[in-house]
VOPAGU-2260 file (C-alpha; in pm, 1 decimal, decimal comma):
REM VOPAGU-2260
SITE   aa  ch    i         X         Y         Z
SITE  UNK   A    0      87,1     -15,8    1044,2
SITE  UNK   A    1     145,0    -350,5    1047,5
SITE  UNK   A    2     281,4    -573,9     720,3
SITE  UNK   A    3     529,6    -808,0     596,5
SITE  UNK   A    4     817,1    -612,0     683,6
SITE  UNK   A    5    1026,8    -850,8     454,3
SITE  UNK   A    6     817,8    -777,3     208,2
SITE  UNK   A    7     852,4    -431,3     191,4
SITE  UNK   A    8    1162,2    -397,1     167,9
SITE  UNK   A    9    1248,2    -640,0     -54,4
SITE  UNK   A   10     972,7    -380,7    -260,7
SITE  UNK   A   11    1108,2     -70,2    -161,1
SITE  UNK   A   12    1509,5    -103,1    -205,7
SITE  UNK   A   13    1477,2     -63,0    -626,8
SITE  UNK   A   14    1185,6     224,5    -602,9
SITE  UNK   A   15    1502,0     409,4    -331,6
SITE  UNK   A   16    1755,3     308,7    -572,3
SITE  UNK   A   17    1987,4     130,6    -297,2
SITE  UNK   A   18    2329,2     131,5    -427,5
SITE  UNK   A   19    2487,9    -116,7    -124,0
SITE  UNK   A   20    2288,6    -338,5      94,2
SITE  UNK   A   21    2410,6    -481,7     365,3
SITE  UNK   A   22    2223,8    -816,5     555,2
SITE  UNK   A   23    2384,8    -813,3     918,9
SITE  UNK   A   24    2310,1   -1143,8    1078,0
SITE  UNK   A   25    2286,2   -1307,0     734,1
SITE  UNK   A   26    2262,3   -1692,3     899,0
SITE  UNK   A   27    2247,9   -1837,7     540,4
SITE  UNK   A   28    2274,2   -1589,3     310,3
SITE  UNK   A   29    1888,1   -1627,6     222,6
SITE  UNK   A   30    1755,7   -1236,4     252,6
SITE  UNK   A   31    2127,8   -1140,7      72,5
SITE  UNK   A   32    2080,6   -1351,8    -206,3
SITE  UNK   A   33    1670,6   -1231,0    -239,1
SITE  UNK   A   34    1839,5    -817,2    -160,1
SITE  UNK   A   35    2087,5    -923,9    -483,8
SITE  UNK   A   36    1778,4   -1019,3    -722,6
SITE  UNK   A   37    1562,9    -747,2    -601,9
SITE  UNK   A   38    1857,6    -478,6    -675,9
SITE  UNK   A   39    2055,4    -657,0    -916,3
SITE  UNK   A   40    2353,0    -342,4    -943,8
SITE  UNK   A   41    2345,5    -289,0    -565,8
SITE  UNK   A   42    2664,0    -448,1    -384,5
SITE  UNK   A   43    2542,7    -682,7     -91,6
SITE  UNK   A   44    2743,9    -741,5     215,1
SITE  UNK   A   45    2628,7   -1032,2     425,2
SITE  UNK   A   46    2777,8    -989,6     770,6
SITE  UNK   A   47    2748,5   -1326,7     957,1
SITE  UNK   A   48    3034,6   -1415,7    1237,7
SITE  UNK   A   49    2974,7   -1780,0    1315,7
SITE  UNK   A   50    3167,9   -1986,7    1178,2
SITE  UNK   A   51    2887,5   -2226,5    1161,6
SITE  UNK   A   52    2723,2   -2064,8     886,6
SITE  UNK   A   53    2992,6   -1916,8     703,0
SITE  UNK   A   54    3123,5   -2237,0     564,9
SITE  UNK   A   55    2784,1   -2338,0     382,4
SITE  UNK   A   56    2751,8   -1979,6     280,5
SITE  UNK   A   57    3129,2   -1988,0     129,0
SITE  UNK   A   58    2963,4   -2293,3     -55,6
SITE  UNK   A   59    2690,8   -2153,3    -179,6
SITE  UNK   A   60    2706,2   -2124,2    -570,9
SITE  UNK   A   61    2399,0   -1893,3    -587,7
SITE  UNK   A   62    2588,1   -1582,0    -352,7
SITE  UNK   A   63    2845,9   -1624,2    -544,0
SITE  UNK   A   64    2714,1   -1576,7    -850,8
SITE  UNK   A   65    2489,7   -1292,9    -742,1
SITE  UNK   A   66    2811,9   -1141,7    -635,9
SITE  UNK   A   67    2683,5   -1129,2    -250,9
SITE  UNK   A   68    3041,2   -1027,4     -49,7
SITE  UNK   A   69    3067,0   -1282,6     257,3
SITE  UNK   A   70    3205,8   -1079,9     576,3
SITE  UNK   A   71    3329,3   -1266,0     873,0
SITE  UNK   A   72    3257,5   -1022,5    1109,1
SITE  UNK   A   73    3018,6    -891,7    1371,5
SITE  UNK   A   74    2883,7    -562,2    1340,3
SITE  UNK   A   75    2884,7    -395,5    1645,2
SITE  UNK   A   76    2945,9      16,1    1755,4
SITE  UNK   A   77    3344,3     -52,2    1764,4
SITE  UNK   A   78    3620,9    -249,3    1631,2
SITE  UNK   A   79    3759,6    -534,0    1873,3
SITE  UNK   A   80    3772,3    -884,1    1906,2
SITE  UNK   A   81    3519,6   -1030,8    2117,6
SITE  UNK   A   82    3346,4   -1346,9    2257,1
SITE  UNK   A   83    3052,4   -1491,8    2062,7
SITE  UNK   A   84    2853,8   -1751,5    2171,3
SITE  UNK   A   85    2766,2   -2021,0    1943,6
SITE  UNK   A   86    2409,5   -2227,1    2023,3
SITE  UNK   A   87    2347,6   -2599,4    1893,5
SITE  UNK   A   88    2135,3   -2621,0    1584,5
SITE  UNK   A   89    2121,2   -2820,4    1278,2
SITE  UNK   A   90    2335,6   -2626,6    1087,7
SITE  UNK   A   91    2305,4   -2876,5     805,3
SITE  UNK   A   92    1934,1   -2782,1     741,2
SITE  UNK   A   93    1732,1   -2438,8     663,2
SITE  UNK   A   94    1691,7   -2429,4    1076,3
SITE  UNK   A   95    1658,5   -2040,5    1180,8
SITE  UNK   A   96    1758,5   -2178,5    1530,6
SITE  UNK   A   97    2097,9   -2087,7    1336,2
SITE  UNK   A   98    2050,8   -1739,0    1345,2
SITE  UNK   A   99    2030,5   -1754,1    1722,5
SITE  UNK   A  100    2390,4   -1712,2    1873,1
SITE  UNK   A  101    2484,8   -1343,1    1989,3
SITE  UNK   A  102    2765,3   -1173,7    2171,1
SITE  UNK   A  103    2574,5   -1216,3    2410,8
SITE  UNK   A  104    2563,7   -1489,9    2633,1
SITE  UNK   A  105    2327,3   -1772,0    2609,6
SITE  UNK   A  106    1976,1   -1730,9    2821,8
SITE  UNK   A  107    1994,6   -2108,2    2877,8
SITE  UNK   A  108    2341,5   -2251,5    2922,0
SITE  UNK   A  109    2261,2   -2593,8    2754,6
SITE  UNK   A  110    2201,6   -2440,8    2458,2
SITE  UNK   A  111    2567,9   -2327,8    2428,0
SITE  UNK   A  112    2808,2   -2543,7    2195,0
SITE  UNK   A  113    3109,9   -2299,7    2213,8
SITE  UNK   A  114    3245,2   -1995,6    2291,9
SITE  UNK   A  115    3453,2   -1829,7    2021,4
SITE  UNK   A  116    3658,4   -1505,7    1947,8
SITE  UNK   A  117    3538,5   -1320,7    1680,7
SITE  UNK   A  118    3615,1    -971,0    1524,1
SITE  UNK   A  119    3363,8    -666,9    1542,1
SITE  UNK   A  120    3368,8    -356,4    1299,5
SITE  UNK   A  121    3149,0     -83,1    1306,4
SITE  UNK   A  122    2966,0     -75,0     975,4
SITE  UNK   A  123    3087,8     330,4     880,2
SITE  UNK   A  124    3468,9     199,8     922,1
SITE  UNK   A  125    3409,2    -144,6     730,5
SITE  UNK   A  126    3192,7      52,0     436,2
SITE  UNK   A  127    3454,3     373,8     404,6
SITE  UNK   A  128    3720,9     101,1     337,2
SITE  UNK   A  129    3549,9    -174,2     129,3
SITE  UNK   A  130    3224,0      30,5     -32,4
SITE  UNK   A  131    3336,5     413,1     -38,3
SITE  UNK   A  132    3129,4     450,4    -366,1
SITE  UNK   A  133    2817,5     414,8    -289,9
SITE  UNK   A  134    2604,2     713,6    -152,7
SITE  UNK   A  135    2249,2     511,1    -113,6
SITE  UNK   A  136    2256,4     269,0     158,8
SITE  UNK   A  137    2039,9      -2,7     304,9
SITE  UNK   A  138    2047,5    -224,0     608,1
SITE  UNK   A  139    1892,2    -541,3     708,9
SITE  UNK   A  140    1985,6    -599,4    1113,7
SITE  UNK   A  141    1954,7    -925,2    1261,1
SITE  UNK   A  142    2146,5    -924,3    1503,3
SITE  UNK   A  143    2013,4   -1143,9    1823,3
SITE  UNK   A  144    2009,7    -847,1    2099,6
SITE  UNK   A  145    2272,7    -575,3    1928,8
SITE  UNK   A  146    2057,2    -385,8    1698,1
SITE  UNK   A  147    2107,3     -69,5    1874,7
SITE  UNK   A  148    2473,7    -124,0    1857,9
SITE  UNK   A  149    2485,9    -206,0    1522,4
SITE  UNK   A  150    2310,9     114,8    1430,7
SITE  UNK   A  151    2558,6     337,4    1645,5
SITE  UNK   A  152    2863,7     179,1    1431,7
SITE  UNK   A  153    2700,6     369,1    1105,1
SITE  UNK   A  154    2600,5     695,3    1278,8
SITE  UNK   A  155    2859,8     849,5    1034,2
SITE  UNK   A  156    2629,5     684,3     743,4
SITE  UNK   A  157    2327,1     847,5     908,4
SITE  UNK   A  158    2295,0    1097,9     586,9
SITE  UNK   A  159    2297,4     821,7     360,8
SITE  UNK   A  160    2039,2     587,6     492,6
SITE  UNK   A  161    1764,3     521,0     292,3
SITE  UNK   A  162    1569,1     221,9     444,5
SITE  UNK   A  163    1613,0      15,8     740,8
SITE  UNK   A  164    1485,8    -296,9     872,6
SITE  UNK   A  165    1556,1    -383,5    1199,0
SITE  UNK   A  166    1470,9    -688,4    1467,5
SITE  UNK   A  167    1389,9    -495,5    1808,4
SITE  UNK   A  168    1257,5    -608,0    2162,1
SITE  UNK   A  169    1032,8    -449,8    2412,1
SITE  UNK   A  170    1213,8    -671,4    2669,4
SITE  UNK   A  171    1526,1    -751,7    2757,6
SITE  UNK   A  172    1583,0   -1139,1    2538,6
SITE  UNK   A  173    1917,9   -1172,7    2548,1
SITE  UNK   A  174    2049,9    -998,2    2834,2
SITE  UNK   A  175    1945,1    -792,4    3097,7
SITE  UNK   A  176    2139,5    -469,2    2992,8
SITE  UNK   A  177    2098,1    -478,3    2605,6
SITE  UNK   A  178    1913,2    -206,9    2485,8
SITE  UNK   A  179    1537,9    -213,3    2351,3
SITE  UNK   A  180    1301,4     -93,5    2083,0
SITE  UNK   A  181    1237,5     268,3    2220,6
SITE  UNK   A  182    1653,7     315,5    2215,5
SITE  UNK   A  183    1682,8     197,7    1826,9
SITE  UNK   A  184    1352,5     413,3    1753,2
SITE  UNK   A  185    1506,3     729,6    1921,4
SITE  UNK   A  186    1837,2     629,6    1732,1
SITE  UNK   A  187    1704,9     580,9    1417,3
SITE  UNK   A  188    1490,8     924,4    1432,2
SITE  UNK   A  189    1813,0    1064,2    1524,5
SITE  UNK   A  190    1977,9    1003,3    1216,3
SITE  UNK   A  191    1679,7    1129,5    1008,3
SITE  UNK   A  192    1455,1     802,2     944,3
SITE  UNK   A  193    1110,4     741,9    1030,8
SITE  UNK   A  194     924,5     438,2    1126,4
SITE  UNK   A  195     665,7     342,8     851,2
SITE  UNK   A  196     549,4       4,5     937,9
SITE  UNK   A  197     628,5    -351,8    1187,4
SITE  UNK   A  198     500,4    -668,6    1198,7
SITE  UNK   A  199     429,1    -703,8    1554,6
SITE  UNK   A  200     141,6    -644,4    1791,9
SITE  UNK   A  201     199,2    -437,8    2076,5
SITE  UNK   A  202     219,9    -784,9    2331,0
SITE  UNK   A  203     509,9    -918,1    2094,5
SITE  UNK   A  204     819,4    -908,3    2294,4
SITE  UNK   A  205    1010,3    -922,8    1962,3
SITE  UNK   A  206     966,8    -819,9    1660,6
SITE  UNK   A  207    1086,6    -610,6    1307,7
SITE  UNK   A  208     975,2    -233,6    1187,7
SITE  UNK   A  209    1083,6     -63,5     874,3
SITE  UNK   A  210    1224,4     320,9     850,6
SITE  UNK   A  211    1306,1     525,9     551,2
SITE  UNK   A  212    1433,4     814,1     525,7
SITE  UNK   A  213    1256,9    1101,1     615,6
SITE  UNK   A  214    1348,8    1400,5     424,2
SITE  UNK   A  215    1247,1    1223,8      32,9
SITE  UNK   A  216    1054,6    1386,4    -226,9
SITE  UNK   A  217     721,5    1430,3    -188,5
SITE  UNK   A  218     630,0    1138,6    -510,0
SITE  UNK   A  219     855,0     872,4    -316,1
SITE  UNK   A  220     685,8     934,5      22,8
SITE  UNK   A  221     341,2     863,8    -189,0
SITE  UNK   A  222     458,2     519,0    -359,5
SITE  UNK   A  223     613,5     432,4      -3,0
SITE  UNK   A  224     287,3     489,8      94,9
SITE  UNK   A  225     108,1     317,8    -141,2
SITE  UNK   A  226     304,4     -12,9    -105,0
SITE  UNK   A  227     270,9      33,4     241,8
SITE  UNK   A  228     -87,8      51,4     233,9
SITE  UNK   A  229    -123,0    -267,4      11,0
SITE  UNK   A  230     115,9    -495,8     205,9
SITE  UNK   A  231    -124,2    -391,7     527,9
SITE  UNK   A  232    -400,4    -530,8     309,6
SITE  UNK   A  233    -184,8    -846,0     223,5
SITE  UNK   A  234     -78,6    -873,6     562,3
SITE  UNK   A  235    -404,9    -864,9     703,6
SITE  UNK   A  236    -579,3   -1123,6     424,8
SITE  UNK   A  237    -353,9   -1367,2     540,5
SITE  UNK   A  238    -375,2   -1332,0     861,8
SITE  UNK   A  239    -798,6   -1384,0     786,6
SITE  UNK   A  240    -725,9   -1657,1     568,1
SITE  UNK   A  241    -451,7   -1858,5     847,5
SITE  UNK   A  242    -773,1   -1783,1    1079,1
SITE  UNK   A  243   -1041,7   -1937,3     827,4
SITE  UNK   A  244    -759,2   -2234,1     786,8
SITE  UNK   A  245    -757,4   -2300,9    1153,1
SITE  UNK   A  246   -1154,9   -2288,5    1219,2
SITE  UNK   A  247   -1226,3   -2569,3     924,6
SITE  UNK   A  248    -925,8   -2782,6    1064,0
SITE  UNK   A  249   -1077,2   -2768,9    1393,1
C-alpha cells in the first residue's frame, strides 16, 4: 500500500507507545524534533556523523529543549572508526543535499568536499549502554546506502522493535556491493516485523516502507490498519490533486 510513510509513523509511534526513538541519519534534526512532539516521554537519539550538520544541530534551541540526545556517530553493524565521505551542500540552508554523504564513497567524485574519520556503533551496543530502560523501540534509518547494516547492529533489539521506517533501493545507488531492498525486507521479517506500507512505485529505484511488529494484539493490528488505510486515501488525493494542479498550469 502506498502512503506518506512519514506520516505514518509520526501517527503510529504514540498508538505503539514507543518508549526510545532513534532518527539515524538525522541531517538536521527535523524528523527528531517532529518524533519528540509526537511522543513527548519517548527519549530521541538523533544519530548524524558529519560534522557538517552536527554543529547547527548542537545550536539548535528547539532539540534541546525537546530533550532530543545528539550522537556523533554512524550506525553501522560494528563498532570501528571509519572513513565517511562528506559531499558539498549548503549546509547553511534546509538543503536535503545534506543528508547525502555515506560511508560510502561518492558516485561522482566532484561532489566530494572531504574525507573524514568517523566512529561507528552498532545501535544494540550504543542503546544497552546509554538507553537500557526502555523496552519499546523505534527507528527511523536514513542512512544513504547502509540500511541493511544499520539494522544488523540491533539484531539483539529484534524483540523489542515496534515500528520501523527505513530508506531502501532496488539498485545499487551508492555502491556496487551495498545491499538492497529484498536484503532489509528478509532482515526485517527476520526479526519479527512486517511490511505494512511504502511510498514508492515499483520503477522507483529508491524509496521508504514502514514495518511493525508482527506479533501485536489483534485491536492494534486494526487501528494500524485503519490509519493505514486513510493515509492511502490521503496519499492518493494528493497525488490527484498535484495532477489537477499540473493540467490547469499547463
Amino acid at each position: 500500500m502506498r502512503v506518506n510513510t512519514a506520516h505514518l509513523f509520526e501517527r503510529l509511534l504514540p498508538l505503539l507507545d514507543a518508549d526510545l526513538v532513534c532518527d539515524v541519519g538525522s541531517m538536521d534534526g527535523a524528523e527528531a524534533l517532529r518524533f519528540a512532539r509526537a511522543v513527548p516521554r519517548a527519549a530521541v537519539f538523533a544519530f548524524e556523523p558529519n560534522p557538517w550538520n552536527l554543529e547547527p544541530m548542537r545550536a539548535n534551541r528547539d532539540l534541546a529543549l525537546a530533550g532530543v540526545k545528539i550522537v556523533p556517530h554512524a550506525v553501522a553493524d560494528r563498532g570501528a572508526r571509519s572513513p565517511f565521505h562528506v559531499l558539498r551542500a549548503d549546509y547553511e540552508a534546509p538543503d536535503l543535499q545534506r543528508g547525502r554523504s555515506s560511508i560510502y564513497p561518492a558516485v561522482v567524485a566532484s561532489e566530494l568536499l572531504e574525507v573524514i574519520e568517523v566512529t561507528t556503533v552498532r545501535l544494540d551496543e550504543y542503546l544497552h549502554a546509554h538507553a537500557a530502560g526502555s523496552a519499546r523501540l523505534a527507528l527511523w534509518i536514513d542512512a544513504e546506502g547502509m540500511a541493511y547494516e544499520a539494522l544488523l547492529g540491533a539484531a539483539a533489539l529484534s524483540s523489542r522493535l515496534q515500528l520501523v521506517h527505513v530508506e531502501v533501493e532496488r539498485v545499487p545507488c551508492m555502491n556496487a556491493a551495498q545491499k538492497l531492498y529484498p536484503d532489509v525486507r528478509r532482515l526485517l521479517e527476520s526479526f519479527g516485523l512486517r511490511e505494512i506500507a511504502s511510498d514508492g512505485l515499483a520503477r522507483f529505484r529508491q524509496f521508504n516502507a514502514l514495518y511493525v511488529r508482527d506479533d501485536l494484539s489483534r485491536s492494534t493490528r486494526l487501528r494500524i490498519a485503519a490509519w493505514t488505510a486513510w493515509e492511502a486515501l490521503w496519499f492518493l488525493a494528493a497525488g490527484a490533486l498535484r495532477r489537477l494542479r499540473r493540467l490547469f498550469a499547463s
